[in-house]
C-alpha positions in Angstrom: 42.3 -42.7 -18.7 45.1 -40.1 -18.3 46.9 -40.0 -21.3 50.5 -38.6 -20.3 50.2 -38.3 -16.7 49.2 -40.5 -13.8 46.9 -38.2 -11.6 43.6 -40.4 -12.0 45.0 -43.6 -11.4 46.9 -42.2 -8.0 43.7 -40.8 -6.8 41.7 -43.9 -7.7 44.5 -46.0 -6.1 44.8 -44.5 -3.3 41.2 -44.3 -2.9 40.0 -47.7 -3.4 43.0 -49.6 -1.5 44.7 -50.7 -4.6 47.6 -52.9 -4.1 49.9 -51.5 -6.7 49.4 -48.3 -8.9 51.8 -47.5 -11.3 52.3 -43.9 -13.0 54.5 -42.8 -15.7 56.3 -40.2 -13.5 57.9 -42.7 -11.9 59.7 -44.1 -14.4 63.1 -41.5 -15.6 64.6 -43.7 -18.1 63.6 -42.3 -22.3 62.8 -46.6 -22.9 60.8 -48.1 -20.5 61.4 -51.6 -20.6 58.2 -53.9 -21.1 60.1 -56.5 -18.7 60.8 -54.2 -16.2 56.3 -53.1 -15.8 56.1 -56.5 -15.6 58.6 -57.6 -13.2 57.3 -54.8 -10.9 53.9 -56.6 -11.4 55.4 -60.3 -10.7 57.1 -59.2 -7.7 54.0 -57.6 -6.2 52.2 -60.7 -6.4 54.4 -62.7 -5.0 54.9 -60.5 -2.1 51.2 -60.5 -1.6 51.0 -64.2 -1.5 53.7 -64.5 0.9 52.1 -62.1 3.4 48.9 -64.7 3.1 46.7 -62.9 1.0 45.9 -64.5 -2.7 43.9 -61.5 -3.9 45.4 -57.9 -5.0 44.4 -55.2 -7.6 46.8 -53.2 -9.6 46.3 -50.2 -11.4 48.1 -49.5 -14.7 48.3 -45.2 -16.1 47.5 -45.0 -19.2 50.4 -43.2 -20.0 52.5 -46.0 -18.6 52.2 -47.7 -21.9 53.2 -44.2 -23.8 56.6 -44.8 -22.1 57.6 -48.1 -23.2 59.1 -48.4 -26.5 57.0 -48.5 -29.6 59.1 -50.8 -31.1 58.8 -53.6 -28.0 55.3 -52.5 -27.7 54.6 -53.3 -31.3 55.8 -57.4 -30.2 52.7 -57.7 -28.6 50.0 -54.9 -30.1 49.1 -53.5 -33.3 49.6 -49.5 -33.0 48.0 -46.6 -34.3 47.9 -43.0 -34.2 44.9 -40.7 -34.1 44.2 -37.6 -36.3 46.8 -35.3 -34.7 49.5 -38.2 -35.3 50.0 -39.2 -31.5 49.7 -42.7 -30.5 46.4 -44.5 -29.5 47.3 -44.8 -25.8 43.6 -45.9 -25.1 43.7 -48.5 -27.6 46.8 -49.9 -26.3 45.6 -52.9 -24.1 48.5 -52.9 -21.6 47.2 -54.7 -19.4 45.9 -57.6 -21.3 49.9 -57.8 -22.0 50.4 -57.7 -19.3 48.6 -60.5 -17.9 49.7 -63.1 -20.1 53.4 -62.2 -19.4 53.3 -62.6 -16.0 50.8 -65.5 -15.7 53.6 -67.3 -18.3 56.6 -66.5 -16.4 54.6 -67.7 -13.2 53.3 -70.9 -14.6 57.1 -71.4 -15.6 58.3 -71.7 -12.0 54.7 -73.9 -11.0 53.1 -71.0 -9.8 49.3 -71.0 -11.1 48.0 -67.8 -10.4 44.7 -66.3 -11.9 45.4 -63.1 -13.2 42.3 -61.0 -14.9 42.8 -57.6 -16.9 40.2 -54.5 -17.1 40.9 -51.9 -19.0 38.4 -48.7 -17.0 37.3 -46.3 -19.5 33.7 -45.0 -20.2 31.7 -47.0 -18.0 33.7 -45.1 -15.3 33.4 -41.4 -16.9 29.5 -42.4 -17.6 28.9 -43.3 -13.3 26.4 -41.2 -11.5 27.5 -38.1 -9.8 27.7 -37.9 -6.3 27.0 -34.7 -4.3 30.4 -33.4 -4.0 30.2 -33.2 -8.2 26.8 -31.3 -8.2 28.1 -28.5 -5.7 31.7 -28.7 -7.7 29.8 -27.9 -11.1 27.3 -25.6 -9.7 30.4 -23.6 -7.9 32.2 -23.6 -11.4 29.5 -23.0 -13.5 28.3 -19.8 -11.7 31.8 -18.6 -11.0 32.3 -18.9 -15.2 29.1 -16.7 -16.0 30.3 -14.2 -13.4 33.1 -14.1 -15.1 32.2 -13.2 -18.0 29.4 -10.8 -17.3 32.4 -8.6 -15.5 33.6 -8.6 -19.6 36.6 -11.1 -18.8 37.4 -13.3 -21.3 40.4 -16.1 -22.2 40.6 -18.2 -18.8 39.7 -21.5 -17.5 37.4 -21.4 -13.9 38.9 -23.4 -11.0 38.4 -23.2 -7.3 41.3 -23.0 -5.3 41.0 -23.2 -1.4 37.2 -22.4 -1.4 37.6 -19.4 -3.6 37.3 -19.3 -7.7 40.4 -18.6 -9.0 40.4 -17.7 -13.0 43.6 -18.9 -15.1 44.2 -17.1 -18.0 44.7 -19.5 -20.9 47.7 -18.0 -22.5 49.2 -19.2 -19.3 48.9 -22.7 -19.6 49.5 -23.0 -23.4 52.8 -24.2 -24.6 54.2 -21.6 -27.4 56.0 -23.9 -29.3 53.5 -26.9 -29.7 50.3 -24.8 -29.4 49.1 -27.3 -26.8 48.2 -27.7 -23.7 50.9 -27.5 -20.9 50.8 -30.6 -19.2 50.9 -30.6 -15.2 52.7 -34.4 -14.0 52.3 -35.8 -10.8 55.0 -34.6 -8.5 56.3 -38.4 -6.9 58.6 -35.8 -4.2 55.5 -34.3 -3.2 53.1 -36.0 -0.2 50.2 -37.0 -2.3 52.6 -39.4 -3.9 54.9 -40.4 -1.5 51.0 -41.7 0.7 49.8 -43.6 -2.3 53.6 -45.6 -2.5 53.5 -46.3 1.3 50.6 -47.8 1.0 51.6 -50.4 -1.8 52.8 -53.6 -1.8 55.9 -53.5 -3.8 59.2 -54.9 -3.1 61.9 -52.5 -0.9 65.3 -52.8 -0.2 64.5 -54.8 3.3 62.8 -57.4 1.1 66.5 -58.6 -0.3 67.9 -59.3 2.7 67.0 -62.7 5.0 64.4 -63.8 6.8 62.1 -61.9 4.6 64.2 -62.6 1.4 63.7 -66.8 2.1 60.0 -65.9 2.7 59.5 -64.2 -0.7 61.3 -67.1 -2.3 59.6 -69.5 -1.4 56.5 -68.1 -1.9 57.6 -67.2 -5.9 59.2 -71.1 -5.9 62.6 -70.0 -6.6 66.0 -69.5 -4.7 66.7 -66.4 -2.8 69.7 -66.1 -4.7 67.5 -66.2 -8.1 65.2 -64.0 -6.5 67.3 -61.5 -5.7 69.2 -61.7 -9.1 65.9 -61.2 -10.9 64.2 -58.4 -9.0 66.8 -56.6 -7.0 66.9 -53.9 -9.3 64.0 -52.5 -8.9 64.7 -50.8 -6.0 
């Protein structure tokens, strides 16, 4: 879920403990490299293996997929576009991909580790509310009929530091496309920056001894190799 943007998957990271979330926002470059996703993935694990833990979750955005090129993408999935001629994101399974490149390129350097894919999708929209929905709903839903009984018209109903707070539609559609501005996760801003403290990934203090050895020997290579391979991702 999330098409473009990677608000969901942050707040579901973040929420259950994940071990790794990845967003599009985060990535700048026009061609995401399929390698590169999966090296990020790679590196993670073995950093979580050589902190003693052989267990870790990773979330994948949807729209992390709509980044990568189509062309590389097409190596691995068939593609298609839906009615409006934009690309399937939700039929793209990027993390089944995933997982067989990076189990492969572990098993190459004797590393067996079990690596299981889930793509989340209706079973998670279809879940039982909890209370904080109900109130949310019930807030929105009166706020919207209030709304329009004052003979307003043309706006989406939000609620914005305990008070509803109307926004006109005309200010959130793009002129040109006709579409739907869309809002991307902000990875300067706090909510961000606590989600990526919080995950395992490798830093800049990771290519440098005694930490360096210790991820090296836990991914059964040389530091030298290790470095070479994954030092640019920081």
């Amino acid at each position: 879920m999330g098409r473009n943007t990677g608000h969901l998957s942050l707040g579901i990271g973040k929420a259950a403990g994940a071990t790794l979330t990845l967003i599009p926002e985060e990535f700048r470059e026009k061609k995401l490299k399929f390698r590169k996703v999966a090296d990020i993935l790679e590196s993670s694990i073995i950093k979580r293996l050589s902190q003693g833990y052989s267990y870790g979750v990773a979330l994948l955005a949807e729209g992390v997929a709509g980044k990568i090129d189509i062309k590389e993408l097409a190596q691995y999935e068939m593609l298609e576009n839906d009615e409006r001629g934009l690309l399937r994101l939700s039929e793209i399974q990027l993390g089944r991909m995933m997982q067989h490149y990076v189990h492969n390129s572990m098993i190459s350097r004797g590393l067996n580790v079990k690596i299981v894919h889930k793509t989340i999708g209706y079973e998670l929209r279809a879940a039982d509310p909890i209370p904080f929905d109900a109130e949310y709903t019930r807030n929105l839903g009166y706020s919207a009929i209030k709304y329009l009984l004052k003979g307003r018209t043309g706006a989406m109903i939000t609620f914005y530091e305990g008070k509803m707070k109307p926004i006109q539609l005309r200010n959130i559609i793009d002129p040109v496309t006709k579409r739907t501005r869309v809002r991307f996760v902000d990875i300067k801003a706090d909510p961000y920056r606590v989600g990526r403290k919080y995950m395992i990934r490798i830093e800049e203090d990771d290519l440098i001894p005694p930490m360096l050895n210790r991820l090296a020997r836990a991914g059964k290579t040389s530091p030298e190799e290790f470095r070479e391979r994954f030092s640019y991702l920081v």
